[in-house]
LOROPA-455435 format. One record per residue: x, y, z of N, C-alpha, C, O in turn; residue in one letter. Coordinates in pm, 1 decimal. Each point is the difference from the previous one (the first is absolute). Layout:
REM LOROPA-455435
<rec n_east="X" n_north="Y" n_up="Z" ca_east="X" ca_north="Y" ca_up="Z" c_east="X" c_north="Y" c_up="Z" o_east="X" o_north="Y" o_up="Z" aa="A"/>
...
//
This chain:
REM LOROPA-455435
<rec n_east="83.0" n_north="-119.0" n_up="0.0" ca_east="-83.0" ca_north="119.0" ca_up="0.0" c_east="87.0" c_north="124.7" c_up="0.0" o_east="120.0" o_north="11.7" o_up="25.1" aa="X"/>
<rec n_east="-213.9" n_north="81.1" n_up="-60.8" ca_east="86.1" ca_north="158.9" ca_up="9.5" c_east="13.8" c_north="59.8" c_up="129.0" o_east="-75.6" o_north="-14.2" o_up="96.1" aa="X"/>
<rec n_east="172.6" n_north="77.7" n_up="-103.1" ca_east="34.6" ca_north="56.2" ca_up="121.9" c_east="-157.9" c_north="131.3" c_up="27.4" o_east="-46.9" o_north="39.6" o_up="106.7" aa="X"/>
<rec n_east="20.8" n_north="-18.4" n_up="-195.3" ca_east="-113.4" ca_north="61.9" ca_up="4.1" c_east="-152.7" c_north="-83.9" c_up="55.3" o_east="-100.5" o_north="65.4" o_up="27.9" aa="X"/>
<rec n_east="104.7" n_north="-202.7" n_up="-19.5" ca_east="-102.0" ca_north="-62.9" ca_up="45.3" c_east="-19.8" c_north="-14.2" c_up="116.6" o_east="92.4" o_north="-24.6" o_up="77.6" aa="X"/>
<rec n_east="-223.4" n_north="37.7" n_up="-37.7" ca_east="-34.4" ca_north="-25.3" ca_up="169.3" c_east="41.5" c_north="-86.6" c_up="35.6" o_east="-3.0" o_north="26.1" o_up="120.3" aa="X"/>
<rec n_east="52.5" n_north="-137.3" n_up="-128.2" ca_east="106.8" ca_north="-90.9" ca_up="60.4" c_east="124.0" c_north="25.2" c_up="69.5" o_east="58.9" o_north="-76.4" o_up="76.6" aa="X"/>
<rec n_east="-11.5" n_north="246.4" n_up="-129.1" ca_east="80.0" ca_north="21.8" ca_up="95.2" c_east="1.2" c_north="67.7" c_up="115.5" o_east="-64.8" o_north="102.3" o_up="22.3" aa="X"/>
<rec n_east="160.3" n_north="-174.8" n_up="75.5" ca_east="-23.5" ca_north="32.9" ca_up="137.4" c_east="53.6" c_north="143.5" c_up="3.4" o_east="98.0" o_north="20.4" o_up="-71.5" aa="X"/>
<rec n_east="-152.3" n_north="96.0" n_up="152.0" ca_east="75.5" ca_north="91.8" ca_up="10.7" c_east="36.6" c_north="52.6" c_up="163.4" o_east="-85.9" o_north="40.4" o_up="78.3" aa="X"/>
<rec n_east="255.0" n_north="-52.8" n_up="-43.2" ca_east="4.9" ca_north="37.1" ca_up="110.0" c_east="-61.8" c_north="51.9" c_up="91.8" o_east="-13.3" o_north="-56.1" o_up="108.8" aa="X"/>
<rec n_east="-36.8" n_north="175.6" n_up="-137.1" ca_east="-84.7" ca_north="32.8" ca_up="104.0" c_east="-143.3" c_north="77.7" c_up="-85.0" o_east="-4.2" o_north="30.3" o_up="-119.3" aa="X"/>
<rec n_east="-53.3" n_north="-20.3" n_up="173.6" ca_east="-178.5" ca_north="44.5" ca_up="-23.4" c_east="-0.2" c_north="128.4" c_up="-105.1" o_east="76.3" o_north="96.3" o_up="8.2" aa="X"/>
<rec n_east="-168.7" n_north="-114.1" n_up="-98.8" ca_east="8.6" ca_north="148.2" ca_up="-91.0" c_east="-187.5" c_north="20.9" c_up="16.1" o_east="-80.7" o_north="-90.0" o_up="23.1" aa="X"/>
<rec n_east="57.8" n_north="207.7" n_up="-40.0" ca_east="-62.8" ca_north="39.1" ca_up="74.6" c_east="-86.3" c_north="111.0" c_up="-199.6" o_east="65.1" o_north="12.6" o_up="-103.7" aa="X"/>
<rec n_east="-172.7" n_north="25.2" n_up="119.9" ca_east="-99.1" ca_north="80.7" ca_up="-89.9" c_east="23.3" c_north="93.4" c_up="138.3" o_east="6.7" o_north="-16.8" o_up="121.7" aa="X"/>
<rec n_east="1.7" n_north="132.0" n_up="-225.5" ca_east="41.4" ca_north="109.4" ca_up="75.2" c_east="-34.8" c_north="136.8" c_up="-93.7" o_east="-0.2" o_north="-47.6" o_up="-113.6" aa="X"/>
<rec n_east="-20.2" n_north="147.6" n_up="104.5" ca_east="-17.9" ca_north="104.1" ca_up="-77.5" c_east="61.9" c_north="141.6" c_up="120.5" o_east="-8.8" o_north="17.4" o_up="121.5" aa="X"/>
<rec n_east="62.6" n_north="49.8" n_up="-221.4" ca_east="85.0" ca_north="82.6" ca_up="71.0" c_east="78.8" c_north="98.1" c_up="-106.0" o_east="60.4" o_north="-51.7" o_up="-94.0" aa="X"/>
<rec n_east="-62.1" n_north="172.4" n_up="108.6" ca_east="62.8" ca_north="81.1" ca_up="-107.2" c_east="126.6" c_north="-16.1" c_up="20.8" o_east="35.6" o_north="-19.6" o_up="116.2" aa="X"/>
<rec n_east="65.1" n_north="23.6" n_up="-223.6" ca_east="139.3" ca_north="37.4" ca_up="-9.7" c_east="76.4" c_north="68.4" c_up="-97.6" o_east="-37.0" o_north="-6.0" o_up="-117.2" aa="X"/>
<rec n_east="141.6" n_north="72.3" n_up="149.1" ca_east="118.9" ca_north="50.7" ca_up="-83.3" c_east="91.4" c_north="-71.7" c_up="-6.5" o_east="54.9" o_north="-57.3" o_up="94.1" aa="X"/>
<rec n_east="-29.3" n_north="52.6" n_up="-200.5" ca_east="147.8" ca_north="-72.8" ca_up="-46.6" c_east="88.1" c_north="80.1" c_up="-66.9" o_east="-22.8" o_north="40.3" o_up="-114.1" aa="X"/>
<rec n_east="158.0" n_north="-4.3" n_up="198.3" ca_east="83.6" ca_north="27.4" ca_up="-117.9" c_east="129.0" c_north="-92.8" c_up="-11.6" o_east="64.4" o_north="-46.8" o_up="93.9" aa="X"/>
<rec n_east="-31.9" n_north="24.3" n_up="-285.5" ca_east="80.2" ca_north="-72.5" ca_up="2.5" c_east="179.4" c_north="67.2" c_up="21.5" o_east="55.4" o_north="106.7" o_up="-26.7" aa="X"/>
<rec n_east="-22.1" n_north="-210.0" n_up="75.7" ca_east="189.0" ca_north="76.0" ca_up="44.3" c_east="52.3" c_north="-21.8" c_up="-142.3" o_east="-68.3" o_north="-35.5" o_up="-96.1" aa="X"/>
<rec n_east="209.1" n_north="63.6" n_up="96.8" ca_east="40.4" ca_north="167.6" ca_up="113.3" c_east="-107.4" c_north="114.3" c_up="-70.0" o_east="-37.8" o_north="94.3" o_up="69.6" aa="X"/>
<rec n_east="-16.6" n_north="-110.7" n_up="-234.0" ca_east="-78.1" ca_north="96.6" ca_up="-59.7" c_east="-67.8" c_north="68.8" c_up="62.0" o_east="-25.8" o_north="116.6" o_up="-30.1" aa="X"/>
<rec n_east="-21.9" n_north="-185.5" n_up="143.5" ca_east="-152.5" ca_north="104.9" ca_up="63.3" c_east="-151.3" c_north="1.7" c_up="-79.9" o_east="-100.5" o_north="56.2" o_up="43.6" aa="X"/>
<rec n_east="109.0" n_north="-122.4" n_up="-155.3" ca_east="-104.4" ca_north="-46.9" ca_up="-46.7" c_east="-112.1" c_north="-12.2" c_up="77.4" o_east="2.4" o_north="-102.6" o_up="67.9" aa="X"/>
<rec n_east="-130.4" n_north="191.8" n_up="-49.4" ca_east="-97.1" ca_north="26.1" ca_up="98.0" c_east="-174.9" c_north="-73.0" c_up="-116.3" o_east="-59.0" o_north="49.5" o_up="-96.0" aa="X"/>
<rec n_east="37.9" n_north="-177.9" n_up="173.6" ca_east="-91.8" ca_north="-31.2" ca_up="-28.5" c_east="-123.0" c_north="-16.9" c_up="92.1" o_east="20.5" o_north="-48.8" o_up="111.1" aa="X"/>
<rec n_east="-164.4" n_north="89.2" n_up="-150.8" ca_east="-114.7" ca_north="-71.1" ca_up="113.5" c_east="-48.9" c_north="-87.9" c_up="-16.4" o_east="-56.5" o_north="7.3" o_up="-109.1" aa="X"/>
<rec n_east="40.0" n_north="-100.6" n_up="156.3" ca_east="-56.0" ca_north="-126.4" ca_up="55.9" c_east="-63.3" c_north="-68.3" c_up="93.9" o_east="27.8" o_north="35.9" o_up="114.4" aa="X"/>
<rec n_east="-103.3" n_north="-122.0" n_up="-124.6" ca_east="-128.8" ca_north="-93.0" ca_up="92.3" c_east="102.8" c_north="-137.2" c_up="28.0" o_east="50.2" o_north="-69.9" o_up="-88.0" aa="X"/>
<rec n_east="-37.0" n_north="55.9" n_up="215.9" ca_east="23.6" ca_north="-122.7" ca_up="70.3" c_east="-94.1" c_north="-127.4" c_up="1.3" o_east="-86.2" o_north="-13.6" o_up="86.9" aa="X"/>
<rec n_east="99.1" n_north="-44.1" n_up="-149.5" ca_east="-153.6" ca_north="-133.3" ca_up="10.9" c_east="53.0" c_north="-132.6" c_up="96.8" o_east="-86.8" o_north="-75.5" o_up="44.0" aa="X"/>
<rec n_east="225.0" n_north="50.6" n_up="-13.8" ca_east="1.8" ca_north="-41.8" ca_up="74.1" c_east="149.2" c_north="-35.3" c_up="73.2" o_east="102.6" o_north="-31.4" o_up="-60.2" aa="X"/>
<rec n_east="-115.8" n_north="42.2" n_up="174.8" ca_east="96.9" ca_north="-22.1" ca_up="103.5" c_east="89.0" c_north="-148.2" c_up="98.1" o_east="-55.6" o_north="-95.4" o_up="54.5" aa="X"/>
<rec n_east="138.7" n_north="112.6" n_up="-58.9" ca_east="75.2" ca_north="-101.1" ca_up="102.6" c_east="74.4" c_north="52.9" c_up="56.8" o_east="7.3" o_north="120.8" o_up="-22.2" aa="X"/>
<rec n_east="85.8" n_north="-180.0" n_up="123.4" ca_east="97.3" ca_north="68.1" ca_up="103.7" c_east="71.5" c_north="-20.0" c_up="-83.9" o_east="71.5" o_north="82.2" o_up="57.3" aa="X"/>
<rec n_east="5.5" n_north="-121.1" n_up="-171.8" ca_east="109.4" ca_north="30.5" ca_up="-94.8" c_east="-14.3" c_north="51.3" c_up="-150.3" o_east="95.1" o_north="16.5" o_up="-76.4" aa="X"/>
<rec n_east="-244.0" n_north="8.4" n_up="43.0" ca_east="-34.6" ca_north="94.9" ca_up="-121.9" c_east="-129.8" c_north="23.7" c_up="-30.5" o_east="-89.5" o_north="-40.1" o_up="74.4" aa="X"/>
<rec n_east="66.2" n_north="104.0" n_up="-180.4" ca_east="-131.3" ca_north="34.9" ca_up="-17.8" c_east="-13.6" c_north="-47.1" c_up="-190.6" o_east="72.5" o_north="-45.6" o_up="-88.4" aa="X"/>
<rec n_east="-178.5" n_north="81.3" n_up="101.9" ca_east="-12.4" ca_north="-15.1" ca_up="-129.8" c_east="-103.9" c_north="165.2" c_up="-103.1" o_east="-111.8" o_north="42.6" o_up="29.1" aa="X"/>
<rec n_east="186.3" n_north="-2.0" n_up="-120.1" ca_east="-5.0" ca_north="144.4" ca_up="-16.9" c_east="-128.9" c_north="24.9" c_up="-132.1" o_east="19.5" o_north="-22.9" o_up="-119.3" aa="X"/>
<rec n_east="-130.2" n_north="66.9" n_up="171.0" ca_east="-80.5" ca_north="21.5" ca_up="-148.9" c_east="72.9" c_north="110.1" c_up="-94.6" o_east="-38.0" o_north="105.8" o_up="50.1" aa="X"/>
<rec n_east="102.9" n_north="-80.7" n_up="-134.7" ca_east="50.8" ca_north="67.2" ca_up="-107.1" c_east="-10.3" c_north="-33.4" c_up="-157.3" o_east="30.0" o_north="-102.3" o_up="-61.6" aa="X"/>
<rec n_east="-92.1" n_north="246.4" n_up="11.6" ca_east="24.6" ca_north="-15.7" ca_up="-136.4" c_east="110.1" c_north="-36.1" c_up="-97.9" o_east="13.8" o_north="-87.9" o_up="-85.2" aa="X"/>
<rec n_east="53.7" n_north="181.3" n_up="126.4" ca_east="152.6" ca_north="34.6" ca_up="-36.3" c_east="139.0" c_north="-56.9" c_up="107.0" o_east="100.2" o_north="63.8" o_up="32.2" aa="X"/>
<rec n_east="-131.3" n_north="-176.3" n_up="-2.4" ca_east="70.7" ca_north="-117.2" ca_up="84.8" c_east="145.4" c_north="10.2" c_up="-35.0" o_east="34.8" o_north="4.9" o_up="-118.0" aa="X"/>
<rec n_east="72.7" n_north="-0.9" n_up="241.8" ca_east="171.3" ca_north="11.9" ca_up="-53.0" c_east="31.8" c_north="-137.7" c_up="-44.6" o_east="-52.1" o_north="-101.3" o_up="46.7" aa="X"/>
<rec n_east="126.6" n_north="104.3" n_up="-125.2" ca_east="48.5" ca_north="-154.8" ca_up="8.8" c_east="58.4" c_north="-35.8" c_up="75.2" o_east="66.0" o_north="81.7" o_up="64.1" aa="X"/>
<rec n_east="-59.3" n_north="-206.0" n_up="-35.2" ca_east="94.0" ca_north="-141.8" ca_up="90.3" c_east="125.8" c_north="70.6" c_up="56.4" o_east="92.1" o_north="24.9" o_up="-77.8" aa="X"/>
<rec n_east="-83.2" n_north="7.0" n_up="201.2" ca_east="163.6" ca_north="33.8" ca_up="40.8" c_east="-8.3" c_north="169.2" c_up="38.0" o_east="74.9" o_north="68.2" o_up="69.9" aa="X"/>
<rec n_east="-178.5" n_north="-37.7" n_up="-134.3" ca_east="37.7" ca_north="147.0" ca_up="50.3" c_east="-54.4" c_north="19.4" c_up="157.4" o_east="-101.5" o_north="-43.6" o_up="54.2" aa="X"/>
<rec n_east="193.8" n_north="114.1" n_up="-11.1" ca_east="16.0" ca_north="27.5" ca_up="161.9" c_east="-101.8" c_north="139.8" c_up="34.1" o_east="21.4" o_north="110.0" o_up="-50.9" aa="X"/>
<rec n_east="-84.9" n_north="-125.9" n_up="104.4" ca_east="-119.5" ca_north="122.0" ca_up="32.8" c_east="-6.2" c_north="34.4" c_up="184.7" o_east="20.4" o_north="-73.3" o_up="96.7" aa="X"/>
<rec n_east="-49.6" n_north="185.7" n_up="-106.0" ca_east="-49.3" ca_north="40.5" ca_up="116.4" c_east="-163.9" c_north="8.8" c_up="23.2" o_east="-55.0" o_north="60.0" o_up="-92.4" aa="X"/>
<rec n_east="-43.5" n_north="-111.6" n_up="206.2" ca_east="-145.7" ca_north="-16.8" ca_up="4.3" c_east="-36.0" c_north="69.3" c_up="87.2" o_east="38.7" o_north="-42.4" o_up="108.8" aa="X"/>
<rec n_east="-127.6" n_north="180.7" n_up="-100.5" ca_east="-74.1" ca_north="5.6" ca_up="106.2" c_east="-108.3" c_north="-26.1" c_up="8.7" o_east="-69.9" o_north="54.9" o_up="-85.2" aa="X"/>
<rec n_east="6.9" n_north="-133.9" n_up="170.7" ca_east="-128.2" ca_north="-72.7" ca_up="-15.7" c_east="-82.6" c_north="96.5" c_up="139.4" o_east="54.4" o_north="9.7" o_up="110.0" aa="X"/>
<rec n_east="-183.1" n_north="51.1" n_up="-140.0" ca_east="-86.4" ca_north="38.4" ca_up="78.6" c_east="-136.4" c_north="-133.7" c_up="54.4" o_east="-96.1" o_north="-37.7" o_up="-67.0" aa="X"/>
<rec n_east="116.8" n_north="15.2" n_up="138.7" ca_east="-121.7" ca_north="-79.4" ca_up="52.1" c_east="-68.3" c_north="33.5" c_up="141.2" o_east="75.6" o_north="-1.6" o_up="97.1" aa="X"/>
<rec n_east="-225.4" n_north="35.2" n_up="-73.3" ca_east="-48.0" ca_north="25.1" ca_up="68.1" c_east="61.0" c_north="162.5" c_up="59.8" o_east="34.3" o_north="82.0" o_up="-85.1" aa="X"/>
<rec n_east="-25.7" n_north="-49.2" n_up="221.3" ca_east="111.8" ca_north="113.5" ca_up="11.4" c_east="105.6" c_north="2.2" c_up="-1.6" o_east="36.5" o_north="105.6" o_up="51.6" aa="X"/>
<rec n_east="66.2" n_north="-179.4" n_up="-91.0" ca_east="146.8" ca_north="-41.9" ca_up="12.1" c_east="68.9" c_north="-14.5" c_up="-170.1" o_east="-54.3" o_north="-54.0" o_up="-96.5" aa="X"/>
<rec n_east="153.4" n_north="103.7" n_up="100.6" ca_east="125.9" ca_north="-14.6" ca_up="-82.4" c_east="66.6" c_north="-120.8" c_up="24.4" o_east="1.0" o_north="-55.9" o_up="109.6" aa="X"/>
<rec n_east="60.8" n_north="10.8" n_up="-222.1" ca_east="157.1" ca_north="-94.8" ca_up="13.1" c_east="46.4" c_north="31.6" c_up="-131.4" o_east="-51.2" o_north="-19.4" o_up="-110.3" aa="X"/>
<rec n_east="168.0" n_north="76.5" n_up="148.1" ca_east="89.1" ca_north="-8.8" ca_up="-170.7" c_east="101.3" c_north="-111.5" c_up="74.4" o_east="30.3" o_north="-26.1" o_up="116.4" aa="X"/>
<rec n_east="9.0" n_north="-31.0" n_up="-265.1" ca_east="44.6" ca_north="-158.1" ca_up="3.4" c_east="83.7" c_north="11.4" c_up="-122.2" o_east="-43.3" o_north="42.0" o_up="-107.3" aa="X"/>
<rec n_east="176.7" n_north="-85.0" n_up="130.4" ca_east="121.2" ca_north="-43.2" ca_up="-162.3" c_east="-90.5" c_north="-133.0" c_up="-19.5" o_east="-46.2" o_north="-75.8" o_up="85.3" aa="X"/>
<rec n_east="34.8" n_north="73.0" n_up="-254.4" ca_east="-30.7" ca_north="-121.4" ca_up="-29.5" c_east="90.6" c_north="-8.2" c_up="-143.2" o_east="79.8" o_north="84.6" o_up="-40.2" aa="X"/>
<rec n_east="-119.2" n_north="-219.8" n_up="-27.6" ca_east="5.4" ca_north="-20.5" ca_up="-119.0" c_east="-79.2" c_north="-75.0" c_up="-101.1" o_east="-54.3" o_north="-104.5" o_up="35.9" aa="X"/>
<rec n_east="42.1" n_north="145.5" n_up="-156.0" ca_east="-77.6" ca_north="-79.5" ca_up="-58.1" c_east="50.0" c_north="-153.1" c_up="-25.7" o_east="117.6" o_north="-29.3" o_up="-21.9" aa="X"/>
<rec n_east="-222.9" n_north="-61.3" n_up="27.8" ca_east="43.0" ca_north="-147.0" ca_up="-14.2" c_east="-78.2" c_north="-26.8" c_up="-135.9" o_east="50.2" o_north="-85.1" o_up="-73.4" aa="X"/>
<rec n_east="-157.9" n_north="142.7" n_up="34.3" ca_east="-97.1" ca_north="-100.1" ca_up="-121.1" c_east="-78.9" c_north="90.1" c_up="-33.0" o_east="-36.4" o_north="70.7" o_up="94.0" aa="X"/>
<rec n_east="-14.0" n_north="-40.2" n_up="-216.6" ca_east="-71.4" ca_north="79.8" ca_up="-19.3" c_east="-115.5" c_north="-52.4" c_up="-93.2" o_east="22.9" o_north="-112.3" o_up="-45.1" aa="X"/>
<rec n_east="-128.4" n_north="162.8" n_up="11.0" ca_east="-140.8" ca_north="-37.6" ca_up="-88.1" c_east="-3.9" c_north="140.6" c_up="-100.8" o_east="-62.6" o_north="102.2" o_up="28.2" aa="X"/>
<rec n_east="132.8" n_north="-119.9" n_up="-133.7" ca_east="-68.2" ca_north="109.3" ca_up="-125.1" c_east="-92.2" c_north="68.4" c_up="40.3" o_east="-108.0" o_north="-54.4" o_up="-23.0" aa="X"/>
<rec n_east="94.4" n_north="214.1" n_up="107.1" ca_east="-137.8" ca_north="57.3" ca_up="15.9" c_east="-81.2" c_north="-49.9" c_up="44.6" o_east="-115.8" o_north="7.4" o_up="-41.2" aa="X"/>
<rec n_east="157.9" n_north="-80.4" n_up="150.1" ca_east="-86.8" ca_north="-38.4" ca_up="117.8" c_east="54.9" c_north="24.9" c_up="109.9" o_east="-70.0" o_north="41.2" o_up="92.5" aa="X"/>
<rec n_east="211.0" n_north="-60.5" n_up="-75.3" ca_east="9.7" ca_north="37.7" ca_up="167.4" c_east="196.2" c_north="-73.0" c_up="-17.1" o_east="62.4" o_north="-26.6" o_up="-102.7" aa="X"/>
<rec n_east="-27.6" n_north="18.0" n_up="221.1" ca_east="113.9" ca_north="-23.0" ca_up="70.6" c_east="24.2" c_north="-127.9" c_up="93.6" o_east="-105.4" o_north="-63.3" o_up="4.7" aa="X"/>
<rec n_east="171.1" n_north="23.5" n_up="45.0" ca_east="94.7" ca_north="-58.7" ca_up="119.6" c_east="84.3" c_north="83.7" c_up="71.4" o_east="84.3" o_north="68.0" o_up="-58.6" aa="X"/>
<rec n_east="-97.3" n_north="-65.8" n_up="171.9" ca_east="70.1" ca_north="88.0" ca_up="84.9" c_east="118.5" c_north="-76.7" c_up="132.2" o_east="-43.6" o_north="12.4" o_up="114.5" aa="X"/>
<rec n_east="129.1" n_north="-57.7" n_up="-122.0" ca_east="75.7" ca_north="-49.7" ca_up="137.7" c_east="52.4" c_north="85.2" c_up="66.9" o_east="87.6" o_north="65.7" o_up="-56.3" aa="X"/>
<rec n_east="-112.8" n_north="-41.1" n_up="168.2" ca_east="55.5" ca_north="127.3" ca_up="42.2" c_east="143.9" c_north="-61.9" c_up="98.1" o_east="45.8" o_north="-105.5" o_up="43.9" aa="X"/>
<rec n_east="-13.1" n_north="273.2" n_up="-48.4" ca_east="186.3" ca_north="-56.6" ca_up="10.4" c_east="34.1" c_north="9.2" c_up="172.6" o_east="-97.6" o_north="-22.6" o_up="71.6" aa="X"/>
<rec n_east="198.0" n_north="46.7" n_up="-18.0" ca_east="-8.2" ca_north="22.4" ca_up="120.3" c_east="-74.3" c_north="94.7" c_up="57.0" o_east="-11.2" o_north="101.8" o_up="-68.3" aa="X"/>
<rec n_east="-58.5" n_north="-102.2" n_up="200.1" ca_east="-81.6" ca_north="103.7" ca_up="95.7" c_east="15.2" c_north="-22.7" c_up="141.6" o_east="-1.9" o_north="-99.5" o_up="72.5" aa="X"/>
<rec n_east="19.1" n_north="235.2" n_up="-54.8" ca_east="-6.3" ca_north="10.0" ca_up="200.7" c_east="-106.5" c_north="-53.3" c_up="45.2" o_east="-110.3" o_north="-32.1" o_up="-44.3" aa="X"/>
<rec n_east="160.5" n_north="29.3" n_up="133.1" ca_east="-141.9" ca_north="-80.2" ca_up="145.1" c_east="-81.9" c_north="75.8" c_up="-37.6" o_east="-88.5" o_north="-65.8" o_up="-54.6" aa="X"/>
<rec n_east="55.7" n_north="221.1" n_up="51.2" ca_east="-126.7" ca_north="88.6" ca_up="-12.6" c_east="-106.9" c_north="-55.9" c_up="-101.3" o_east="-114.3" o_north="-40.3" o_up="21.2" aa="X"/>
<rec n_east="202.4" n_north="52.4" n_up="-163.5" ca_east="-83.3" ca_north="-62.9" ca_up="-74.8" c_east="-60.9" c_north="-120.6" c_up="-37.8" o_east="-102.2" o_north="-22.5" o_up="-64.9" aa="X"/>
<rec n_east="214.5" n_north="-76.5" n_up="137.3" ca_east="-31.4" ca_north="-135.6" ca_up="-6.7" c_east="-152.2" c_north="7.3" c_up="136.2" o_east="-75.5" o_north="-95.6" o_up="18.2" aa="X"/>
<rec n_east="67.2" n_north="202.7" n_up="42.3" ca_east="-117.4" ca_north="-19.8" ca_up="77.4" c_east="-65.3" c_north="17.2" c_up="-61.1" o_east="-54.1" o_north="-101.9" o_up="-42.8" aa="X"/>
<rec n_east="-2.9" n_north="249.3" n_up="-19.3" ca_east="-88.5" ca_north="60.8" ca_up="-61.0" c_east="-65.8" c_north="-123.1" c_up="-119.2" o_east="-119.3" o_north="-20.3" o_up="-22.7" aa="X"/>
<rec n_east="237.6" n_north="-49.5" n_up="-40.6" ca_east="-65.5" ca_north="-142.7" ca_up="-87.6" c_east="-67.7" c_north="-86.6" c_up="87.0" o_east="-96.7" o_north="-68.4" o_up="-33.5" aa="X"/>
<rec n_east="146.6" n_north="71.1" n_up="143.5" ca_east="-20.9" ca_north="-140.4" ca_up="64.7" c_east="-158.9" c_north="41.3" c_up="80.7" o_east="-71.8" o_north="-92.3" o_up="38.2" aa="X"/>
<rec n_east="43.5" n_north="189.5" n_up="-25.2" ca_east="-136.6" ca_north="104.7" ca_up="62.2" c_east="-59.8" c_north="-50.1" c_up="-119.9" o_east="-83.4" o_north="-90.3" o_up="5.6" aa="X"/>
<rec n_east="125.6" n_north="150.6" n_up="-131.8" ca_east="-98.1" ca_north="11.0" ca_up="-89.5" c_east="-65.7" c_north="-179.4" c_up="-21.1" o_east="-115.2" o_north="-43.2" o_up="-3.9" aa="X"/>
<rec n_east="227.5" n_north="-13.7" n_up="-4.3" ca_east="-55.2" ca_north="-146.1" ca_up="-14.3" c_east="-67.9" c_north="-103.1" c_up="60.0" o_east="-44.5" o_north="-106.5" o_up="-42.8" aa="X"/>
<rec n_east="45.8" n_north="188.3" n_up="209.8" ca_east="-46.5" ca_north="-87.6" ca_up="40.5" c_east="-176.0" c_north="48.8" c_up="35.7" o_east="-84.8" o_north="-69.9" o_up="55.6" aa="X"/>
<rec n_east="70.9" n_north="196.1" n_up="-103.0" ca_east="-133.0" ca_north="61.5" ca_up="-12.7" c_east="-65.0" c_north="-103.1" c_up="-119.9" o_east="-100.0" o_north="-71.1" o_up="9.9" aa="X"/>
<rec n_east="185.9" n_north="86.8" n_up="-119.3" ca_east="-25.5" ca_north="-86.9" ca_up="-151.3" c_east="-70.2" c_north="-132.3" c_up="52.4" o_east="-109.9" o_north="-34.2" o_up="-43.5" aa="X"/>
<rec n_east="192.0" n_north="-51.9" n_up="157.2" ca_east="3.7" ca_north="-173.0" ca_up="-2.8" c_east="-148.9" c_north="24.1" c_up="110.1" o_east="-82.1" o_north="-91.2" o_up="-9.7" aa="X"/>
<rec n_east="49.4" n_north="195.1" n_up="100.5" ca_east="-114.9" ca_north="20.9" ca_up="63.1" c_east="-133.0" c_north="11.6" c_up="-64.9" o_east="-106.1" o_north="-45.7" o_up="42.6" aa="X"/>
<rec n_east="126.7" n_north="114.7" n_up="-154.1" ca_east="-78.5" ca_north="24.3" ca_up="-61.1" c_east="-48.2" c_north="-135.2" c_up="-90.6" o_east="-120.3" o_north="-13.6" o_up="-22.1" aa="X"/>
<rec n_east="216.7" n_north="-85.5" n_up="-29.5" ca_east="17.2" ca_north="-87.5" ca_up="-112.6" c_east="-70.6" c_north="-114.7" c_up="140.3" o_east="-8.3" o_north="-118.2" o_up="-33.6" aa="X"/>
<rec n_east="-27.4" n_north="144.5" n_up="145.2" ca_east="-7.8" ca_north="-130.9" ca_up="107.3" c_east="155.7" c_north="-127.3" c_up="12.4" o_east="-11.5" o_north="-122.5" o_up="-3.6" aa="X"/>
<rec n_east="132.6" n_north="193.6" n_up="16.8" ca_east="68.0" ca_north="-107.0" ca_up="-37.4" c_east="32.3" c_north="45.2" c_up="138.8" o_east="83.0" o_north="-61.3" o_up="67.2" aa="X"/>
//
């Protein structure tokens, strides 16, 4: 099967999520807006028209509910004008909270 098939296990929980974001790509500064559709404690996944390709290194600030997190990520996979892969790169305790808040509101909500 494809690595794309529900057969695969994924480390930890990804989560339907909606949430505005900015992306800009490095070092350019390339400033894009974007919808978050969905989340994990190690990426998201990015609704975009105009999607970077594979490898490019971005900066995310994601607004959800009243709270900020900007996050280094990179792109892993992309869909032609549909959206992104996001792995995000190293983060402080702060933000690794602010994900870990947001997600576990997500898994409350999902009854998990």
């Amino acid at each position: 099967m494809s690595e794309d098939s529900f057969s695969v296990k994924r480390a930890v929980p990804r989560f339907a999520f909606v949430a505005e974001a900015e992306l800009a790509a490095l070092p350019g500064e390339t400033r894009l807006v974007a919808r978050v559709s969905e989340l994990s404690l190690h990426g998201c996944y990015v609704d975009i028209l105009n999607d970077l390709p594979a490898g490019t290194q971005l900066r995310l600030r994601i607004r959800y509910g009243g709270s900020t997190c900007e996050l280094d990520g990179k792109v892993i996979y992309t869909h032609a004008g549909i959206g992104m892969g996001v792995a995000f790169g190293e983060m402080t305790a702060e933000k690794r909270s602010v994900l870990a808040a947001w997600l576990a509101e997500l898994a409350r909500k999902a009854g998990n």
